[in-house]
N, C-alpha and C positions, 0 to 999 in steps of 0.2 A: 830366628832369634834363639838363642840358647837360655836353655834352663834355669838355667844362674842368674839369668836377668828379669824372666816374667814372671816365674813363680813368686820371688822375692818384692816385685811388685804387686800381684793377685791379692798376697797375704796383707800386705798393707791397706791396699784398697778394700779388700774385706772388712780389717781390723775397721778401718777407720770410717767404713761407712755404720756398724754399730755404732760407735762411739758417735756421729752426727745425727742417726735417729734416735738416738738416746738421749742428745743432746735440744732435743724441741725446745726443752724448757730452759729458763735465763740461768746466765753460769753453768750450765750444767759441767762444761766441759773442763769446768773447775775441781768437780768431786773426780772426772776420769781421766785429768792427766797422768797421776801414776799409770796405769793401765796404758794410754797413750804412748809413755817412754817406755813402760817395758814389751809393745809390740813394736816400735820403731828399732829397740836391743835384739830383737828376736828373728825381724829383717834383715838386719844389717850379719849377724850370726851367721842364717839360714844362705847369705849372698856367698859369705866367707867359704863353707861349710861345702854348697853345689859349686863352685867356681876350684878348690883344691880338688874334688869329686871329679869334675873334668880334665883340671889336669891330668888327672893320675891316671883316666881312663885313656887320654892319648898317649900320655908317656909308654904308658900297656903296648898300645894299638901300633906305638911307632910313630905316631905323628908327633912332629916338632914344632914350634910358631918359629 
């Protein structure tokens, strides 16, 4: 699986498991939705970011899709 896709998911799975241990108590995950959308921002970024990263490394390398 390439880079672009599991890292991008790691970081969420991370982000988001604080965010649910954090979340024990009722509503919490009220006070941490900012937090929430700015690491789903940060995902989505980071996908954008390794995915043009490979491109550019094959276009390098000579490979084509």
């Amino acid at each position: 699986m390439k880079k672009s896709i599991w890292l991008p998911i790691l970081l969420f799975c991370a982000g988001a498991g604080v965010y649910i241990y954090s979340g024990i108590e009722y509503n919490a995950w009220v006070e941490n939705i900012t937090l929430m959308i700015v690491d789903v921002v940060i995902v989505v970024l980071l996908h954008f970011a390794l995915k043009k990263k490979e491109a550019y490394e094959d276009e390098r390398n000579g490979k084509t899709k």
